[in-house]
N, CA, C and O of each residue as an XYZ file, in Angstrom:
500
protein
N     -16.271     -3.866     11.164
C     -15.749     -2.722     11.868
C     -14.500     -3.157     12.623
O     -14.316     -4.314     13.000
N     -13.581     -2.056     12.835
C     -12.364     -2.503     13.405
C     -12.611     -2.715     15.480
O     -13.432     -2.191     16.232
N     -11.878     -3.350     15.655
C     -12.048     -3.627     16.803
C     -11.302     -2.554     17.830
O     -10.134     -2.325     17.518
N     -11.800     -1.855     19.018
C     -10.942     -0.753     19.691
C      -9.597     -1.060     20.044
O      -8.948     -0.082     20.415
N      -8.832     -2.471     20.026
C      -7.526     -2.824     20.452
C      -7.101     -1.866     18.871
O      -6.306     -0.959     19.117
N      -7.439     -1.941     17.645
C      -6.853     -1.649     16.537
C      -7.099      0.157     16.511
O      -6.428      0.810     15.712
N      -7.815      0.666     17.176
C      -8.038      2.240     17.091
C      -6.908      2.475     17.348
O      -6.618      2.623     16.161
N      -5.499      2.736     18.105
C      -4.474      2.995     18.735
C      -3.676      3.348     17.349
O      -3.154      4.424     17.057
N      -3.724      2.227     16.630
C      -2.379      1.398     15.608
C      -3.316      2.664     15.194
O      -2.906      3.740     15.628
N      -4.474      2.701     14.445
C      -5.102      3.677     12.992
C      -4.528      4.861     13.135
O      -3.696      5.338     12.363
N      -5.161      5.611     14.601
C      -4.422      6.746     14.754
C      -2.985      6.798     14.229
O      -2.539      7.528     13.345
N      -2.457      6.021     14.840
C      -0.820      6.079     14.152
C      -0.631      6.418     13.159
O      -0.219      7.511     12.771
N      -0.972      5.309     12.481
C      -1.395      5.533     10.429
C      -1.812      6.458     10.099
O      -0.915      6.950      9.413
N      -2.610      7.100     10.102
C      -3.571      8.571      9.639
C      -2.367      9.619      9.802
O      -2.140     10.422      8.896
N      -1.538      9.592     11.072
C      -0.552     10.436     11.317
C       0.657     10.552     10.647
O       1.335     11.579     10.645
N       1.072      9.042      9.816
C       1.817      8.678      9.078
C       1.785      9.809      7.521
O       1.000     10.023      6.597
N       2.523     10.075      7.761
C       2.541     10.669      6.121
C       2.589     10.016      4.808
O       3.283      9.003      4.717
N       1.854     10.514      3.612
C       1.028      9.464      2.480
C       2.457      8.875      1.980
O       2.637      7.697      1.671
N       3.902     10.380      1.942
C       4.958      9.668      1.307
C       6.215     10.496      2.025
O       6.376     11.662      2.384
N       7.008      9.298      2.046
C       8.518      9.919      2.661
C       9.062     11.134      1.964
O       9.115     11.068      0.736
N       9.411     12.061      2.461
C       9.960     13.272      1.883
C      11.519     12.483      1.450
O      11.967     11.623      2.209
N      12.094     12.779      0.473
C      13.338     12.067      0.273
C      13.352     11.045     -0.022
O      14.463     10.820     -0.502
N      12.448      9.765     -0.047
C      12.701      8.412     -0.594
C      12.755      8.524     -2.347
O      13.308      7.515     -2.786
N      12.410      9.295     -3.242
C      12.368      9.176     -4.356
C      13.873     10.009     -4.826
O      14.452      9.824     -5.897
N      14.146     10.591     -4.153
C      15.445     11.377     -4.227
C      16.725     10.093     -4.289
O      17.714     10.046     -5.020
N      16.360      9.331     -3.455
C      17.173      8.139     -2.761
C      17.379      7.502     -4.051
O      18.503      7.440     -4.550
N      16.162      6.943     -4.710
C      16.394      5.839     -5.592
C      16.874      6.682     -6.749
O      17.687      6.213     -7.547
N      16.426      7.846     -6.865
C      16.870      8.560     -8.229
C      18.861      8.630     -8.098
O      19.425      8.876     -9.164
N      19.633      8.449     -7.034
C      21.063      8.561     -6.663
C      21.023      7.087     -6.930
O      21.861      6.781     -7.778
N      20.258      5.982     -6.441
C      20.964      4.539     -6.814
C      20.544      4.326     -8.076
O      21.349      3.499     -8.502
N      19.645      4.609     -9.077
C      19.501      3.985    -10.281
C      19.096      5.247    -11.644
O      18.738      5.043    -12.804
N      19.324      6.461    -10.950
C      19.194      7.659    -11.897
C      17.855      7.900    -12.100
O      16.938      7.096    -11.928
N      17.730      9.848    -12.737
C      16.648      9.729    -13.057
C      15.841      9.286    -13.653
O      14.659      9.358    -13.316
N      16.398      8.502    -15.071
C      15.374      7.835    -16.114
C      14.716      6.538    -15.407
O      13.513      6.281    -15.392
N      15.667      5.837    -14.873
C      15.511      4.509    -14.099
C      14.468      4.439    -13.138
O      13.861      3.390    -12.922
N      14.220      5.559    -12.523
C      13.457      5.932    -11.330
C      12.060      6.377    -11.502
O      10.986      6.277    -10.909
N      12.663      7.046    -12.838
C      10.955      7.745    -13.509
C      10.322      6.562    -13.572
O       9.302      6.254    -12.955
N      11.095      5.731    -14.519
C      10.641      4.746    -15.481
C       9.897      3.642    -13.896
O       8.693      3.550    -13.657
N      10.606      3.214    -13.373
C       9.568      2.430    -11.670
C       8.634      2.847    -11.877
O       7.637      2.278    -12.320
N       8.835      4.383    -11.475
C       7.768      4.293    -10.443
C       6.446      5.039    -11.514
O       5.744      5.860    -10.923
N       6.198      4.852    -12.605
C       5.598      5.016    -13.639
C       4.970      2.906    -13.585
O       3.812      2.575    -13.332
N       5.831      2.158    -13.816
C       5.487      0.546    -13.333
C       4.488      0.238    -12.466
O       3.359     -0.240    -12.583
N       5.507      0.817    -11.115
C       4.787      1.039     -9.516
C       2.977      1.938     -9.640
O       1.968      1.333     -9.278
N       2.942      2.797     -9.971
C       1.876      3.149     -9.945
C       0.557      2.088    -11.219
O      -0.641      2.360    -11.140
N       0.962      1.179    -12.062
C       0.197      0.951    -13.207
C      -0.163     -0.518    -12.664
O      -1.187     -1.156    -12.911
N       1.126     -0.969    -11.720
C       0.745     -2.234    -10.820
C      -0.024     -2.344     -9.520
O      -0.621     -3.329     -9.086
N       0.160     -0.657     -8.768
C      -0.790     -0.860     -7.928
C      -1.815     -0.398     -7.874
O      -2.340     -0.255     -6.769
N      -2.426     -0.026     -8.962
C      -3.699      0.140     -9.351
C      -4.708     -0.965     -9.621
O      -5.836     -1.070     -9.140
N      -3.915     -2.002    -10.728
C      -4.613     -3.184    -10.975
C      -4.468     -4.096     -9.617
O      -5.344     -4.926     -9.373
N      -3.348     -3.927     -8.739
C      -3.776     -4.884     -7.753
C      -4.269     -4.680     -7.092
O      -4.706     -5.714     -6.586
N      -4.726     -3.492     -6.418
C      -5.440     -2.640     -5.567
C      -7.656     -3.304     -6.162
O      -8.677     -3.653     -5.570
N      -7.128     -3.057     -7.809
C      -8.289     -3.345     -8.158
C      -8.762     -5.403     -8.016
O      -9.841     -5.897     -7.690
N      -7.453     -6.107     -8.409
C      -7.363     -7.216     -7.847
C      -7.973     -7.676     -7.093
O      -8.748     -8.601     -7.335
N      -7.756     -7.040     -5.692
C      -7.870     -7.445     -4.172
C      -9.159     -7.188     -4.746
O      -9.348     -8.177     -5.455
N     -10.437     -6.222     -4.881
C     -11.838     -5.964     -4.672
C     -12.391     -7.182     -5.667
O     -13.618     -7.236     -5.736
N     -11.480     -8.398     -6.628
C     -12.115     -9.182     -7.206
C     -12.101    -10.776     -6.974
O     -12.689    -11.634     -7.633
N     -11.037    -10.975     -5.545
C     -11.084    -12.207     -5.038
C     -11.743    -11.897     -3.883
O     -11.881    -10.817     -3.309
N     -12.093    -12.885     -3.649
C     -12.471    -14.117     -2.582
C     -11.458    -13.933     -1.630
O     -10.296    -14.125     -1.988
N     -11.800    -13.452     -0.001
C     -11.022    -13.418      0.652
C     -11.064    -14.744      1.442
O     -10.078    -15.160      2.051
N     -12.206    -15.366      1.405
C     -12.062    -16.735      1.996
C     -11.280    -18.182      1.266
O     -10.750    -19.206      1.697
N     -11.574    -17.557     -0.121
C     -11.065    -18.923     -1.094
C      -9.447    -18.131     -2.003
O      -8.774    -18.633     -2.903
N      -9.317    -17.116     -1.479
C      -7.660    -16.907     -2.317
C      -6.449    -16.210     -0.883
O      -5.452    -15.489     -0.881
N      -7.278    -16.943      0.190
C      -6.259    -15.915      1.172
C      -4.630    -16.357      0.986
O      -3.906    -15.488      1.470
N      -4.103    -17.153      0.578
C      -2.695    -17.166      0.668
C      -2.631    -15.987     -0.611
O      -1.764    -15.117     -0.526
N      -3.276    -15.989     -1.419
C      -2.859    -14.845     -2.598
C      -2.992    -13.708     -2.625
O      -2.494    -12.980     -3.484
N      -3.737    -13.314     -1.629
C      -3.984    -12.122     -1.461
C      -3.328    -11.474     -0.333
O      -3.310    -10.304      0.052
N      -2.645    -12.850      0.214
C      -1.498    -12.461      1.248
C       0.161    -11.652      0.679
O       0.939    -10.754      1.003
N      -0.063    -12.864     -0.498
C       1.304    -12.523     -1.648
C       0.946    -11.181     -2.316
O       1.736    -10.238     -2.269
N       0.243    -11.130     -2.683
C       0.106     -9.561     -3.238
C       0.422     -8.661     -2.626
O       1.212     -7.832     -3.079
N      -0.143     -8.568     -1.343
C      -0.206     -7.482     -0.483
C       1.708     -7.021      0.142
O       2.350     -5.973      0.220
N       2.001     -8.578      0.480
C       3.763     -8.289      0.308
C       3.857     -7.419     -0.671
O       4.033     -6.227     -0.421
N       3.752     -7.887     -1.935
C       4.673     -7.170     -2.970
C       4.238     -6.056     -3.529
O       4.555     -5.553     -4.607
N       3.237     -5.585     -2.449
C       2.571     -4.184     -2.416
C       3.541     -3.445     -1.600
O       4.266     -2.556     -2.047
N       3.521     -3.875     -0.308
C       4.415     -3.544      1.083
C       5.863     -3.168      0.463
O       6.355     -2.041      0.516
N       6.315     -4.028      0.012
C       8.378     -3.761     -0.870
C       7.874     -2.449     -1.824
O       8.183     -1.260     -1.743
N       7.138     -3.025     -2.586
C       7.069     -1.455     -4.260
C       6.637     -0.189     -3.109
O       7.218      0.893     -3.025
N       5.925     -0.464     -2.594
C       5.480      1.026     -2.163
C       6.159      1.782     -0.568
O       5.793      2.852     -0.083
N       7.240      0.821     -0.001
C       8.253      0.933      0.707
C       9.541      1.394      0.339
O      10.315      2.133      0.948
N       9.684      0.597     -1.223
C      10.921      1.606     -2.033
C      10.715      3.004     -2.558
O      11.663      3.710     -2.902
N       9.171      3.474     -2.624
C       9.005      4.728     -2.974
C       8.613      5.590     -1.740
O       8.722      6.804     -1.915
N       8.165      5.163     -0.491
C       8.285      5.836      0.652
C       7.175      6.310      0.958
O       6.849      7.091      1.851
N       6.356      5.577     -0.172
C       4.289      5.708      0.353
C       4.705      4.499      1.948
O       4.665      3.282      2.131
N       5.009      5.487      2.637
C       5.072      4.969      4.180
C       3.631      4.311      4.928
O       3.507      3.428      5.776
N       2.655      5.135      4.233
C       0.654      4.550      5.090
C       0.356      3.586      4.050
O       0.073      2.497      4.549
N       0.316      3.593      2.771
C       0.348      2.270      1.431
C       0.721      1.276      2.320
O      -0.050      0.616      3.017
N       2.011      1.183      2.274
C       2.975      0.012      2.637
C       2.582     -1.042      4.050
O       2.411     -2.245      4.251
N       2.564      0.341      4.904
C       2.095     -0.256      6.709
C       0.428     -0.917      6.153
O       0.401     -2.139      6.006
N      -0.517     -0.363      5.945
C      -1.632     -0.645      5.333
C      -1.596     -2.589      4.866
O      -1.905     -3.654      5.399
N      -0.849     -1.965      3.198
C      -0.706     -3.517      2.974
C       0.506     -4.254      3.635
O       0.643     -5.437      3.322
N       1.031     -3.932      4.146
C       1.888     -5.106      5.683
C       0.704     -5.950      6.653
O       0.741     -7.171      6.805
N      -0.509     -4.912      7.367
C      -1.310     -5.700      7.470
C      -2.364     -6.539      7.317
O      -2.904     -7.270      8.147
N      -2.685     -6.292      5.753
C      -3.313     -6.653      5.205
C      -2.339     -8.516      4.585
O      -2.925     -9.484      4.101
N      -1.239     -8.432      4.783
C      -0.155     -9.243      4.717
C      -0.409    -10.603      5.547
O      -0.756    -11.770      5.371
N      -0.006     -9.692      6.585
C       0.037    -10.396      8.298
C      -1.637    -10.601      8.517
O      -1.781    -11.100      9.634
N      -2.625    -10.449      8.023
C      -4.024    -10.776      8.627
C      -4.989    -11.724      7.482
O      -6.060    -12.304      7.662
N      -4.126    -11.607      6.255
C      -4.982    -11.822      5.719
C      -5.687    -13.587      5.666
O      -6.311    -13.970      4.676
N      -5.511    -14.250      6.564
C      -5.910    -15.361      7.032
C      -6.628    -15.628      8.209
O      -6.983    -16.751      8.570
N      -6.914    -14.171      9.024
C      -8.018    -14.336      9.997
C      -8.695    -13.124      9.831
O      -9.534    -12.716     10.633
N      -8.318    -12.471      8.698
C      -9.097    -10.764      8.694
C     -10.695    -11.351      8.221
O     -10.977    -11.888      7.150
N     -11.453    -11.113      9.173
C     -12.861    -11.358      8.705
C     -13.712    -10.269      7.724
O     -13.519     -9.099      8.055
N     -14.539    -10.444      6.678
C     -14.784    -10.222      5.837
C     -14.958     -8.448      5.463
O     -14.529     -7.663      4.616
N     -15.899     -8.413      6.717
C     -16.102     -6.740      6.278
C     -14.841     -5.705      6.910
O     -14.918     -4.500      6.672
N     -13.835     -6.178      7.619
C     -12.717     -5.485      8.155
C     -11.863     -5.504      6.695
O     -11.289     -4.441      6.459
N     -11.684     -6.691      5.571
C     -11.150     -6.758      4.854
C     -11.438     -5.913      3.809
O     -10.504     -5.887      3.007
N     -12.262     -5.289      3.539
C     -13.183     -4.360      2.639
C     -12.877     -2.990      3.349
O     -12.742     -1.983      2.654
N     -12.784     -2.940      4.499
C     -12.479     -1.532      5.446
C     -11.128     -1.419      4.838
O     -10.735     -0.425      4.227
N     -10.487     -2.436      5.032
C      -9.169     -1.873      5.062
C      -8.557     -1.772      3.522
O      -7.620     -1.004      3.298
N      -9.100     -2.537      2.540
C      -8.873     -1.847      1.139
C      -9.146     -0.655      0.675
O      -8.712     -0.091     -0.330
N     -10.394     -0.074      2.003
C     -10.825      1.205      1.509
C      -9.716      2.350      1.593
O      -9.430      3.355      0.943
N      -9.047      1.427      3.168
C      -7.917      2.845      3.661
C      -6.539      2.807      2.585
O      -5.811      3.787      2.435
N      -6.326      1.442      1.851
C      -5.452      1.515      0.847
C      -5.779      2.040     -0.174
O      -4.955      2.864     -0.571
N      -6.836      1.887     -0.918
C      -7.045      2.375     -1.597
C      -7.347      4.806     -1.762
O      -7.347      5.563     -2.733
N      -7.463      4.952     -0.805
C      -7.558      6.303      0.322
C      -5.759      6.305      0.303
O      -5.367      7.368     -0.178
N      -4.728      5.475      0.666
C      -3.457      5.955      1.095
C      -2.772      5.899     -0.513
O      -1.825      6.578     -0.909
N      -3.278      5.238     -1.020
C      -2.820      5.472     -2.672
C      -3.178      6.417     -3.038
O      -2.195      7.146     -3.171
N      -4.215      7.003     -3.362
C      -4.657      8.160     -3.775
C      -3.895      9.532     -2.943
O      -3.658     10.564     -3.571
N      -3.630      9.427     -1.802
C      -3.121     10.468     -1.038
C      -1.516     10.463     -1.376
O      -0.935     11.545     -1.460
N      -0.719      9.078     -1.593
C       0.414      9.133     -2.360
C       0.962      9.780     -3.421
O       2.017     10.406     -3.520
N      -0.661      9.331     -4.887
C      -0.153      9.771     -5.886
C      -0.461     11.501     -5.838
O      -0.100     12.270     -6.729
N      -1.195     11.902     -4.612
C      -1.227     13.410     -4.788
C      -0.212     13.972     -4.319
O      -0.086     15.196     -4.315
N       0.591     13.217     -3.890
C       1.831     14.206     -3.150
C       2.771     13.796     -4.058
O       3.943     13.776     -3.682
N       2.481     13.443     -5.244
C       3.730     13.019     -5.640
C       4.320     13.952     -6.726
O       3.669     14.530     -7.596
N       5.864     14.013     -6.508
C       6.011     15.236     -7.352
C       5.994     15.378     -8.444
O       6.588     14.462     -9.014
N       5.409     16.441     -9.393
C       5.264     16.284    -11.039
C       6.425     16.644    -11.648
O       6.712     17.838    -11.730
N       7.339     15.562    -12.212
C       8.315     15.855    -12.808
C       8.412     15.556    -14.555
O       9.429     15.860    -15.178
C-alpha cells in the first residue's frame, strides 16, 4: 500500500489528464501524418509488451532493468502526451530500487489503468 506522504502526489495524477490535447498534432507538423501514424502505431505495440514485461520480472533480481524500461516508457509516452503513463513510469524509474514489492504491483496497476485511459482518448484516425 502506498504510504500517506505519496496520497498528495496520486491525487495530482488522477487529475492529470490520460493525454495532452495537442501533443499528437505537434509531432504530426514535425514528422507528418504518415510518420506519426506509423509511431505511434510502434508506441502502442511496445507498450503493451513492456507493460506486460514489467508483470514478468523480478523486481528484486532485474531492478536496474526495469528501471531502463520504465525510462523508455517515460520519453515514448511523453512524445505522445499520455501525460499520467509517463509521470507513472518516471516513478516507477526513480523508485525502482527501493519500491518494495507490493507498491510495485500497485503501481503497474495504475500504468497499466493510465494506458488504457490513453488509448481511449485517443483519436481514431
Amino acid at each position: 500500500m502506498f504510504d500517506v506522504t505519496a496520497a498528495p502526489q496520486q491525487k495530482a495524477r488522477d487529475a492529470e489528464p490520460a493525454r495532452e490535447p495537442g501533443a499528437y498534432e505537434a509531432l504530426v507538423r514535425e514528422i507528418g501524418e504518415d510518420g506519426a501514424r506509423e509511431v505511434r502505431e510502434v508506441f502502442w505495440s511496445e507498450t503493451c509488451a513492456r507493460l506486460h514485461l514489467f508483470r514478468t520480472l523480478s523486481l528484486a533480481r532485474h531492478q536496474s532493468r526495469i528501471a531502463r524500461e520504465a525510462h523508455s516508457l517515460k520519453s515514448a509516452a511523453a512524445t505522445f502526451g499520455y501525460v499520467r503513463l509517463a509521470a507513472l513510469a518516471l516513478r516507477l524509474e526513480k523508485s525502482a530500487e527501493t519500491l518494495p514489492e507490493p507498491e510495485f504491483h500497485d503501481l503497474l496497476d495504475l500504468m497499466e489503468t493510465a494506458y488504457a485511459a490513453a488509448h481511449a482518448q485517443e483519436p481514431q484516425k
